[in-house]
N, C-alpha and C positions, 0 to 999 in steps of 0.2 A: 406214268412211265409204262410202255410198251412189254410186253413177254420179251421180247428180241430185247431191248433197251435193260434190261434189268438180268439178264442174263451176263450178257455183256461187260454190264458193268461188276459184276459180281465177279469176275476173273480179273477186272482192272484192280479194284478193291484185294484179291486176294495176296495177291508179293506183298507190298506193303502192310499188309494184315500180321503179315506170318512175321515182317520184322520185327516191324513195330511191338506185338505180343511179344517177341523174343528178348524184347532187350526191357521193355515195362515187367513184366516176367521176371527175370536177370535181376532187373534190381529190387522190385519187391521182396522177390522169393531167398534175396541173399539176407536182408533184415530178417524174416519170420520164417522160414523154411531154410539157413544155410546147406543144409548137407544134399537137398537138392538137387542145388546150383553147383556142387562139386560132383555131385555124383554126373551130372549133364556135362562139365566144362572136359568131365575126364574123358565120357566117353566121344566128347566134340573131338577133343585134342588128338584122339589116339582114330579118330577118325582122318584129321587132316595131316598129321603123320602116316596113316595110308595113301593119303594122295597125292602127298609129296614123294614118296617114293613109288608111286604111281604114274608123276606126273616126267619124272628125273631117267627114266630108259624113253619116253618117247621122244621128248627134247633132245638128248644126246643122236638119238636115230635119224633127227629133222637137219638134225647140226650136222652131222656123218654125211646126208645126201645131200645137204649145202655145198659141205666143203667137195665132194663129186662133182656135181651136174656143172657147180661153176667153174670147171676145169676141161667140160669137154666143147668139142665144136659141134653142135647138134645143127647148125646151118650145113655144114659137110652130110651129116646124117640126114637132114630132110630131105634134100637135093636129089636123093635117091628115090623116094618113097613116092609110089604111083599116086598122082592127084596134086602131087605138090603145087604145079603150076596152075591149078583152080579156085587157091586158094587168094583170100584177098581180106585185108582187114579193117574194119572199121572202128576210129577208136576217138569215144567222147570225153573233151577235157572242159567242164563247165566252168565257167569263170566268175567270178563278180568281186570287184573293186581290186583286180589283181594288178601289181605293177608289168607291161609289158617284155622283163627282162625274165621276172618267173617265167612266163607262159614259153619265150625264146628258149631259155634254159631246157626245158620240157622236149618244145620241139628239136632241138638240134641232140638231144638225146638219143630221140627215134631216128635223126636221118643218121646219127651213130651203130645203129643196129646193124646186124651181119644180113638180116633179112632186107631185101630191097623196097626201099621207097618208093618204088613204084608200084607197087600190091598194096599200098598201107594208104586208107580216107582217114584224114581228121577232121573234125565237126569243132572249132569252136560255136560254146555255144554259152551265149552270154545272156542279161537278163535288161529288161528295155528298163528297170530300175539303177541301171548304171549305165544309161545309151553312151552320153557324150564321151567317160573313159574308152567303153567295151569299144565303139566304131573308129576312135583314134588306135587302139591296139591292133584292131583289124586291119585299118588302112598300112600302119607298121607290119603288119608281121605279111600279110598278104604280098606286097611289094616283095619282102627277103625272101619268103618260100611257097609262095601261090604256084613254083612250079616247078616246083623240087618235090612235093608228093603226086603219088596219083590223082586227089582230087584234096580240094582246102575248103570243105563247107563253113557258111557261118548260119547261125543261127540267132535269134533274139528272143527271147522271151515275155511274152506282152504280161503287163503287170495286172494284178485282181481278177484275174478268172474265176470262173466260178468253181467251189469243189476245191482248191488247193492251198496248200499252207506254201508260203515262199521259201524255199529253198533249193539244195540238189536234186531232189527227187522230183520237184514239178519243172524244173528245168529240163531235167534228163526226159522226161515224160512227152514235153513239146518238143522237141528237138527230137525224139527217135522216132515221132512220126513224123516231121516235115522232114526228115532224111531218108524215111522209108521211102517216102515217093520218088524221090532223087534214086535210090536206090534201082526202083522198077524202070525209072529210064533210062539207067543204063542196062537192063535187059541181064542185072548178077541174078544168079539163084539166092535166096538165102541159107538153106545148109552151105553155102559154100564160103559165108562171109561169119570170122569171126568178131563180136565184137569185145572191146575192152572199157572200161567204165574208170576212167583214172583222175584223181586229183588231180589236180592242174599244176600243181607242184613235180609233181613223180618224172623219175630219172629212173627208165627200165636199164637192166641189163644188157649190154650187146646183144646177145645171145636169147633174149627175153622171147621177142615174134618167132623167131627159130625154132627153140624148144615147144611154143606154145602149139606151131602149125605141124610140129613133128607126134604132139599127144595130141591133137586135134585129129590127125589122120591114121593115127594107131589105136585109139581107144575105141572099144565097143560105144553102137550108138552116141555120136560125140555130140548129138545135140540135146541130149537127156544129162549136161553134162556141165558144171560151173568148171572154171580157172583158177584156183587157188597160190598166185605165190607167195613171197616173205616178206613180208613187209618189214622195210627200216626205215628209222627214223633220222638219217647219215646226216641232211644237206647241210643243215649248220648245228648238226651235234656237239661241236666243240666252243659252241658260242650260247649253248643255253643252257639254263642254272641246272645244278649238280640236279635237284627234286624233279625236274623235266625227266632230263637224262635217264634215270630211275625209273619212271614211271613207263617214258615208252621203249626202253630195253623187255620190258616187263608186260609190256603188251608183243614183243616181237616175241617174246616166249613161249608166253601163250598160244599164238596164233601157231610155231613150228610144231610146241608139242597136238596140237588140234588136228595139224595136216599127218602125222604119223597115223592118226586114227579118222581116217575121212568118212566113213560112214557116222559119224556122228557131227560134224560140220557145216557149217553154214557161210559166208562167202562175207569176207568183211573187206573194207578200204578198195582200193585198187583191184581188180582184177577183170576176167574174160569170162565169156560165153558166146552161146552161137545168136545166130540174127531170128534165127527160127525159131528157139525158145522166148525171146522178145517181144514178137509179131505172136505168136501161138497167145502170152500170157497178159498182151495189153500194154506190154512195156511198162514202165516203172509208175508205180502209184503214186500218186500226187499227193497227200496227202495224210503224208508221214515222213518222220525225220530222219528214220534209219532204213532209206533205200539200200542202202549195201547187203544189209542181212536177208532183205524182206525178198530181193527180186529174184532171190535162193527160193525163198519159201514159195513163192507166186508159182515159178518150176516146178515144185515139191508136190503141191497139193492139184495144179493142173496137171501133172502128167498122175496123180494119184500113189507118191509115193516111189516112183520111178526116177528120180533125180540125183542126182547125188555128184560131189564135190571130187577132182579130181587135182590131188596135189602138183603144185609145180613148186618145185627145191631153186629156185632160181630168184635174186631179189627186186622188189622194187622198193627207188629210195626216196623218201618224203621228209617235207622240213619238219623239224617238231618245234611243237609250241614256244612262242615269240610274243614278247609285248616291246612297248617302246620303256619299260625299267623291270629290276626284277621280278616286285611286285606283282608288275602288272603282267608278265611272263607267269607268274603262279597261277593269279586269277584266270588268264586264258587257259591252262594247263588246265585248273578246275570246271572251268564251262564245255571243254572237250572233253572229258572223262562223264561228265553229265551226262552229254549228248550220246555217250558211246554205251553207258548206262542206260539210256532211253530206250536201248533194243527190248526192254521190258515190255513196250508196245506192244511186241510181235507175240508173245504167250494170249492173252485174249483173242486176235485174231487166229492162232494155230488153233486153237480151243475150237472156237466156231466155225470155223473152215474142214477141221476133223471130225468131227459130229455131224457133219453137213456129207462127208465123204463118207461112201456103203465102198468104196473099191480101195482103201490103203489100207495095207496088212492093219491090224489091231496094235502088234509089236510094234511096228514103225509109228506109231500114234503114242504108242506110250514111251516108246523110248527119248523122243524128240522133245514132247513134252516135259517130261523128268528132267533131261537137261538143261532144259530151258530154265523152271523152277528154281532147279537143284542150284542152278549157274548163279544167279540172281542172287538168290537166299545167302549161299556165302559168299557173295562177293559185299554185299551190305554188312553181314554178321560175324562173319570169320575175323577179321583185324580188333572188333570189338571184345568178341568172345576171347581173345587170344589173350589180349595186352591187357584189357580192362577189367573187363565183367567177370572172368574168369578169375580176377585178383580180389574183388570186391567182397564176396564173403569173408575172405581171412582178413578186412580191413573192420568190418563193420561188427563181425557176429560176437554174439555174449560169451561172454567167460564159462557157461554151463556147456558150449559147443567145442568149444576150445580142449576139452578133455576126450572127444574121441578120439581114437587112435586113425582114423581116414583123416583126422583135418588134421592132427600134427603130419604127417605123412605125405600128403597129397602135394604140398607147396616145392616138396624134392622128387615128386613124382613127377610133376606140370615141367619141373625146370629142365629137369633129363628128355623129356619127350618133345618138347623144345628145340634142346641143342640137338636132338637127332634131325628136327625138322632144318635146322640151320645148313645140313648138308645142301637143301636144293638154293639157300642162298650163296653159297662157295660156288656149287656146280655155273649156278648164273652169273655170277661177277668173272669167272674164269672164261667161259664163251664171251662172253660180252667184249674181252681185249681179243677176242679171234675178228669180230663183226665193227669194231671201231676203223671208220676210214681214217686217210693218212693224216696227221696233224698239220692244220695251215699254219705257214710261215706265222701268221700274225701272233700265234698262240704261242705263250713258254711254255720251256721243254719240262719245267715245274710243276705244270696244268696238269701234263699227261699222267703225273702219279693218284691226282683227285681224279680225275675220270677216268684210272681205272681200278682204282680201288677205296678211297676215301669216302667216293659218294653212295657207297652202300652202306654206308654205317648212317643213311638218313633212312634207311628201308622200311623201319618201324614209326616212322613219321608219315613219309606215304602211303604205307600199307593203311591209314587210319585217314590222315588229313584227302591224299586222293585217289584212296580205296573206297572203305565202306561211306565217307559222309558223299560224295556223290553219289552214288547208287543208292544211299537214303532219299537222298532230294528226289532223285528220278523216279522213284517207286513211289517217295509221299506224294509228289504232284498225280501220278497216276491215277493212285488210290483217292483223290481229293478231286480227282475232275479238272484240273488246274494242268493241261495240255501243251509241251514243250514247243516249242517252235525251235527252227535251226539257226543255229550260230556261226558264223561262220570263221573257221581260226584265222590267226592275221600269219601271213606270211610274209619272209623278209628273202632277199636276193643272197644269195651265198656266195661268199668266196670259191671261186673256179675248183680249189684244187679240195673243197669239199664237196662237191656232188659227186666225185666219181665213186663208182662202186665197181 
């Protein structure tokens, strides 16, 4: 193996290293070392009771300019702002084996917006591994709105190139150069063209292009510059199992408390950036699964550090996870948290990309990286260390351990710093019935009491089942050379009066 090859691999090798030790550790050291393992769980515990209430004023902050932004007309607002009218936007919805009524759904969303369809390109852009559906959808949707946008690219995706893993991101990758050149014939600038990178799913905002082309044109250097907004999981929230429900309330959490602190952010699911930073960084890498995160980073380390994420409080809303039985809704739920856990990819790449860079602050290296680490480690160890490993000394240790005064003590220590931490569970199930769309008819009015309050009492189920054991799996295949490919979630058509947001 290569000097480069074994570097490399040694930062793939390490997440996985530090869990894995963590919890072999854990339980070893609770049989022959207990007091250890109490003295580590306390100062764990009293660690992630820091960051819950760490985490519970930026959340309420994200939530505060939620319930704002989406109450103003920022279409009135941009209307005024010199340049308006040069703006224009381009926006990719990659497809593969979608029903034709998602992708309509999608579009008649955008010609919903308050921003005009006629400044707005869409790129389907499908994959030649599903010609016969992908060219029937086209010939369908081409016909309804071939001329109702500015312009309706389509695109195909030739299958087995060389260099890519099949997915979003080798998709997005051919398609943003064969639209580039479309691009240059129509004689746009690219500062002047924002693009947007959306599920194929995603229901914007009315108000979504508006707001976007309004901090598009007010913000310092807008092409040094990602789109961040909120991601929901609405379309058919009322139709999938309570442990779904849960899990991605819990990522739109995440993501608001993230956008109150944007210098430490990176750019996930759905969002925007300019055409210039795209064409500048190569366009999206082929050959990784979490394009969303990474074509942040591409910006990050091409501009040297100069890049940075620029909140939008405004939502987009996506299906969550769907199978055709519950079950099989779980099992998808789990291969999407996997895949979202695979951002673990991107720390070996920052590694070697920052070592390689003499021109990015040092602090910006270390910060970036730490959280990267930091993010990874509890998200694997935190639900374990909490519920389990943290209980397993007082399960197993001898009667001679049993007479100090930390271990009688400690088990009313952990429970109190606990229910302290149970506030940011209250705080999240309280927003969660502010962000619920309206209930479809088809749903009893019965339901509405589980979703919105019942199905947090599975939290310590998910926080374990599709918490940490994903983010195991994703770090052990890392760590093992055993390289994720992408999965793609199955999507289901949703009752009308669930997409709206």
């Amino acid at each position: 193996m290569k000097k480069h090859d074994r570097f490399i691999r040694f930062f793939e090798i390490l997440p996985g290293a530090l869990v894995w030790g963590t919890i072999i550790a854990g339980v070893t050291l609770s049989f022959v070392r207990p007091l250890w393992v109490v003295y580590f769980v306390i100062i764990f515990d009293l660690y992630w009771l820091f960051r819950v209430a760490y985490f519970i004023p930026f959340l309420l902050t994200s939530w505060w300019r939620f319930r704002r932004d989406t109450k103003i007309d920022w279409q009135s607002q941009v209307e005024r702002i010199d340049g308006y009218d040069r703006i224009h936007h381009l926006i990719f919805l990659p497809t593969y084996k979608e029903n034709v009524d998602v992708i309509r759904g999608t579009l008649d969303s955008l010609l919903a917006s308050a921003y005009p369809e006629s400044r707005m390109m869409i790129v389907l852009a499908g994959e030649e591994r599903d010609a016969k559906l992908f060219r029937e959808n086209v010939r369908i949707l081409k016909k309804e709105y071939g001329s109702r946008f500015m312009k309706l690219f389509v695109t195909e995706h030739p299958m087995n190139l060389p260099d890519e893993i099949p997915g979003k991101g080798s998709n997005l990758h051919f398609s943003g150069r064969e639209i580039v050149r479309e691009i240059d014939r129509l004689g746009l600038l690219y500062d002047n063209i924002v693009v947007s990178s959306f599920d194929v799913d995603t229901i914007v905002h009315p108000q979504y292009f508006s707001r976007l082309t309004q901090l598009y044109l007010t913000t310092p250097e807008p092409t040094r510059s990602s789109y961040q907004p909120i991601a929901l999981y609405n379309n058919n929230l009322w139709d999938s199992p309570a442990a779904v429900r849960v899990a991605m309330f819990g990522t739109t959490f995440w993501l608001m408390s993230e956008l109150s602190r944007p210098e430490n952010a990176m750019t996930f699911s759905s969002h925007s950036m300019s055409l210039r930073m795209l064409v500048d960084v190569g366009y999206w890498q082929k050959d990784i699964v979490s394009e969303d995160s990474r074509i942040f980073l591409q910006g990050f380390i091409h501009y040297h550090g100069q890049y940075r994420i620029t909140p939008m409080y405004l939502p987009v809303s996506m299906d969550s996870i769907t199978g055709e039985t519950y079950w099989g809704s779980l099992s998808s739920l789990y291969k999407q948290l996997r895949r979202w856990a695979w951002g673990v990819e991107n720390f070996p790449f920052m590694v070697k990309a920052f070592a390689e860079d003499s021109k990015m602050p040092r602090r910006l290296k270390i910060r970036f990286l730490f959280k990267q680490i930091e993010g990874m480690y509890t998200w694997a160890t935190a639900p374990l260390l909490i519920l389990i490993l943290g209980r397993l000394p007082f399960w197993v240790a001898s009667d001679s351990f049993r007479e100090f005064v930390i271990f009688q003590n400690t088990p009313f220590t952990l429970q109190w710093l606990m229910r302290f931490a149970l506030v940011g569970v209250f705080v999240s199930a309280t927003l969660a019935l502010t962000l619920l769309p309206a209930r479809p008819s088809h749903v009893p009015l019965r339901n509405a009491f589980v979703v919105g309050f019942l199905q947090w009492a599975l939290l310590p189920f998910t926080f374990v089942i599709f918490g940490a054991i994903p983010a195991i799996d994703a770090q052990t295949r890392l760590m093992l050379g055993k390289y994720l490919g992408f999965n793609v979630s199955a999507k289901r058509v949703s009752a009308p009066e669930g997409k709206k947001i």
